[in-house]
C-alpha positions in Angstrom: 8.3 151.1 -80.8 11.7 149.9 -79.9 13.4 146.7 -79.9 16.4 144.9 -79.4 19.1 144.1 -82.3 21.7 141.3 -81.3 24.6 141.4 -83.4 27.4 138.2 -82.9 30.9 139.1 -83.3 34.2 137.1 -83.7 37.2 137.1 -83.6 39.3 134.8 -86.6 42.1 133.4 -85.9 42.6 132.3 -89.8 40.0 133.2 -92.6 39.2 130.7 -94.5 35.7 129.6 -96.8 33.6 128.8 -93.8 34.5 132.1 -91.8 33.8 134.1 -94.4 30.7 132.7 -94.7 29.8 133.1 -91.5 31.2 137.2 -92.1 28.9 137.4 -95.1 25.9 135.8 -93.2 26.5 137.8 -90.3 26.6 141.7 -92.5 22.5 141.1 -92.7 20.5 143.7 -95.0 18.5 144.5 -92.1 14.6 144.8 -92.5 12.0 146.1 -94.7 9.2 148.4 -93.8 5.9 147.8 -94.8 3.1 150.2 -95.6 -0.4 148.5 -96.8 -3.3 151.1 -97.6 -6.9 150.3 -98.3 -5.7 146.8 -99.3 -8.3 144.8 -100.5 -8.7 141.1 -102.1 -11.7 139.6 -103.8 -12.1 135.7 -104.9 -15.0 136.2 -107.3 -17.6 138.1 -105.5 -16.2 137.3 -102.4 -14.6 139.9 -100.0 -11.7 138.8 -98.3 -9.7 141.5 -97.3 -11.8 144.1 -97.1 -9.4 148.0 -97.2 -6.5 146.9 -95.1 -4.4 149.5 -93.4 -1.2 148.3 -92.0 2.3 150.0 -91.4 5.3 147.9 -90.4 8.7 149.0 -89.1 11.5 147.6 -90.2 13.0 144.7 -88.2 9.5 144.6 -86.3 8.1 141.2 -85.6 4.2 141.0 -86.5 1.7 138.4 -85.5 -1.1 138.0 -87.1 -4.0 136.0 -85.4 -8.1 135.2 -85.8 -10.6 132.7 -86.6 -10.4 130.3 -89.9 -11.0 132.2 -92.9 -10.4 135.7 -91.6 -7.8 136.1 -93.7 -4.3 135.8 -92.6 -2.9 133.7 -95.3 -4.6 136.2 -97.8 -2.4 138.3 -96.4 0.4 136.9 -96.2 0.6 135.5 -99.9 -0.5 138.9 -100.7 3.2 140.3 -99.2 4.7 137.3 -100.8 3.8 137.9 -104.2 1.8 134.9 -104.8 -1.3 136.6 -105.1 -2.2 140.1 -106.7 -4.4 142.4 -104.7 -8.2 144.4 -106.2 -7.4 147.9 -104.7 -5.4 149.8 -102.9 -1.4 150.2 -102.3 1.1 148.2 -101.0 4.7 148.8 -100.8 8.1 148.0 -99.7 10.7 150.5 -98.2 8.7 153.0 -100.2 8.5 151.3 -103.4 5.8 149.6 -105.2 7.8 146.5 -106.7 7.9 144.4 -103.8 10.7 142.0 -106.2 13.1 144.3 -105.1 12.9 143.2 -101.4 14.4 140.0 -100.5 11.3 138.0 -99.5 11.5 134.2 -98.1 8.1 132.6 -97.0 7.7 129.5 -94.5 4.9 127.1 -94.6 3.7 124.6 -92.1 4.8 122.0 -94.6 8.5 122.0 -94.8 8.5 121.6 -98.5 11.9 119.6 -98.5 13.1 117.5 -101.9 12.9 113.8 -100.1 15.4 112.7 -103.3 18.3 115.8 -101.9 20.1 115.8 -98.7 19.9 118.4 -96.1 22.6 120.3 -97.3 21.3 120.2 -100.6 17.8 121.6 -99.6 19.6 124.5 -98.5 21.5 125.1 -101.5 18.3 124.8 -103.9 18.8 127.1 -106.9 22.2 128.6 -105.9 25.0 128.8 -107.7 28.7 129.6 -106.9 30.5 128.4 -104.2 27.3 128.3 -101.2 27.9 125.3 -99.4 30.1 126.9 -96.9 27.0 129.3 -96.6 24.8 126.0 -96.2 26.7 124.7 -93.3 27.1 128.1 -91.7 23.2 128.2 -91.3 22.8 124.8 -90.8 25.3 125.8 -87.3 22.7 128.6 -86.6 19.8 126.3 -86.7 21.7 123.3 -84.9 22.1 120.8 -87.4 25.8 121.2 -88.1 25.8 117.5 -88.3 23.5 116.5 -90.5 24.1 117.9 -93.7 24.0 114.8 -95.8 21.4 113.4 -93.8 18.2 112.5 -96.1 15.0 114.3 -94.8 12.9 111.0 -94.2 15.8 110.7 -91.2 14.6 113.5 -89.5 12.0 114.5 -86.9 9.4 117.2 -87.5 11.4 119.9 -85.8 14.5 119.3 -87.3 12.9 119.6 -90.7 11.2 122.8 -89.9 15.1 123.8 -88.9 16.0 122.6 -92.6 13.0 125.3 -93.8 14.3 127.5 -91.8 18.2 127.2 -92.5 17.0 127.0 -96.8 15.1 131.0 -96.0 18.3 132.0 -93.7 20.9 131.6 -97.0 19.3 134.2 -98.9 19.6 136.9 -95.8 16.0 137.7 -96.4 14.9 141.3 -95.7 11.4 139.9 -94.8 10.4 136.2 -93.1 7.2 135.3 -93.3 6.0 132.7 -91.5 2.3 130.9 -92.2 1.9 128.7 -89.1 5.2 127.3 -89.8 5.0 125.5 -85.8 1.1 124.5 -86.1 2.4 120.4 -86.5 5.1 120.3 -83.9 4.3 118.8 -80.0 4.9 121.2 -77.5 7.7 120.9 -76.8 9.7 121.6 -79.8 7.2 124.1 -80.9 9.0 126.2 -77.7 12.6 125.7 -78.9 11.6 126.4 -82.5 9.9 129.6 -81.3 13.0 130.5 -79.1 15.1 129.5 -82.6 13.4 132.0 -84.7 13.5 134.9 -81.8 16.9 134.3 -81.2 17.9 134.6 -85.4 15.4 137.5 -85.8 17.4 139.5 -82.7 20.5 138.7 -84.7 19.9 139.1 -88.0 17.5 142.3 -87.9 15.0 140.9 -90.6 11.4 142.1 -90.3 9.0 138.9 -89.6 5.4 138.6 -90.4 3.6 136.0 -88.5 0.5 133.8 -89.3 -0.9 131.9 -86.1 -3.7 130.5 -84.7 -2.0 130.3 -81.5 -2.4 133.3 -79.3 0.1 132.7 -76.7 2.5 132.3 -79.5 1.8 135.7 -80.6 2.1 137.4 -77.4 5.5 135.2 -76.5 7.0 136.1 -79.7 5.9 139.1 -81.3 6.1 143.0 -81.0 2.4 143.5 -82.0 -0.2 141.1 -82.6 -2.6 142.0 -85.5 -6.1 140.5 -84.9 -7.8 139.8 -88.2 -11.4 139.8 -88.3 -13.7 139.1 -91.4 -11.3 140.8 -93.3 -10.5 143.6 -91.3 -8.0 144.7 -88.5 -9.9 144.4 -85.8 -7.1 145.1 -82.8 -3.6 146.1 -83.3 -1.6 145.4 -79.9 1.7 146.4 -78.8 3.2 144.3 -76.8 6.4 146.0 -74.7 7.6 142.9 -72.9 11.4 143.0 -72.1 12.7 139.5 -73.9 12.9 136.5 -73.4 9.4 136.3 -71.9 8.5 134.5 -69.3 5.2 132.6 -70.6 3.7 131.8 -67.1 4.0 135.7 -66.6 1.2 137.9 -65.3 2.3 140.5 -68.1 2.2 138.1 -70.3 -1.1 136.3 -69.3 -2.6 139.6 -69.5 -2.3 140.9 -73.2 -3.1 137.2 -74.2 -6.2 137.3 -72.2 -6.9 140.4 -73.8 -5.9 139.0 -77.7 -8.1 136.3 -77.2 -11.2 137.9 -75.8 -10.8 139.9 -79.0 -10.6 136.3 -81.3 -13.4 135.2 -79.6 -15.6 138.3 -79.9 -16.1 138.6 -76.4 
């Protein structure tokens, strides 16, 4: 499958700390590929992944969608490292280590220090000189003016930004993303979805996606995983030329199709 890379380039007039930040941010690692085999998870006796197969490219954007309790976060903390799996393989550019990979995981609860500013968010466990790095992402995700804002200041969406902006600073080979848009209204939920598509065709990182919202999936991803009882139960591609148009009959048509699958129909 092929997809598209956008790469920004400037020209300095003067270097200085901020530009070359912005250099530094710009030279991305590029993504990881992802190979799962016969993965499987138990919580006691229970099954929860049950001899998962999965193969991702790198810089490929996955969704990953189905009913409550499927699981998808399983999964996804599996990747991260939070949890250990029962069986099976699973490995990162062909190693077994996955601490190797740069790895950077977003919740649907922004997680942010109320007693550090913005800026500081960002720069949580640094060390060195990373502010200019701070503010460079914090232009990326359109808060360029609120570094020392505290976060009780800010909406829901620009906090999500803040998440965002604190994964962005480590140039993170893999994003994943458990329902990271689930407590936004509408319409910020669309810019923050254009957000992340736009920084994933810039910065090449390979994204792993966690959603209960199909057309969200479809809109943003290059296949959509459909999860059921533990099991892949549909793996679609999705070759839609981007951005996508979400009133689309393309579009309308492989989410009809996704959710007829959710919904066992």
């Amino acid at each position: 499958m092929s997809f598209s890379t956008y790469t920004e380039t400037t020209t300095p007039v003067k270097e200085s700390a901020a530009s070359s930040a912005r250099t530094a941010l710009s030279s991305s690692k590029g993504g990881t590929h992802l190979h799962l085999k016969g993965v499987v998870k138990k919580f006691g006796e229970l099954e929860v992944l049950k001899g998962i197969d999965l193969e991702i490219e790198k810089g490929q954007f996955i969704a990953i969608v189905g009913r409550s309790g499927c699981g998808k976060s399983t999964l996804l903390r599996l990747i991260a490292g939070l949890d250990r799996h029962n069986a099976g393989t699973l490995s990162a550019d062909g190693h077994a280590d996955l601490a190797s990979t740069d790895i950077r995981l977003m919740f649907q609860d922004d997680r942010l220090l109320p007693w550090k500013s913005v800026i500081d968010n960002i720069g949580l466990g640094l060390k060195g000189d990373w502010k200019p790095r701070a503010l460079r992402v914090l232009e990326e995700v359109g808060l360029s003016d609120k570094a020392d804002v505290w976060p009780a200041k800010l909406s829901g969406g620009q906090r999500q930004r803040v998440a965002l902006a604190r994964a962005l600073i480590h140039q993170p080979q893999l994003l994943l993303l458990d329902e990271p848009l689930g407590a936004l209204d509408a319409l910020t939920r669309i810019e923050m979805q254009r957000l992340i598509e736009r920084l994933w065709q810039q910065h090449g990182f390979t994204v792993l996606l966690v959603t209960h919202d199909v057309q969200e999936a479809v809109q943003l991803a290059d296949r959509v995983i459909v999860l059921e009882q533990g099991q892949i139960g549909m793996d679609k591609a999705v070759d839609l030329a981007r951005p996508r148009e979400q009133a689309s009959a393309d579009v309308s048509a492989i989410e009809g199709k996704v959710l007829k699958r959710v919904l066992g129909q």
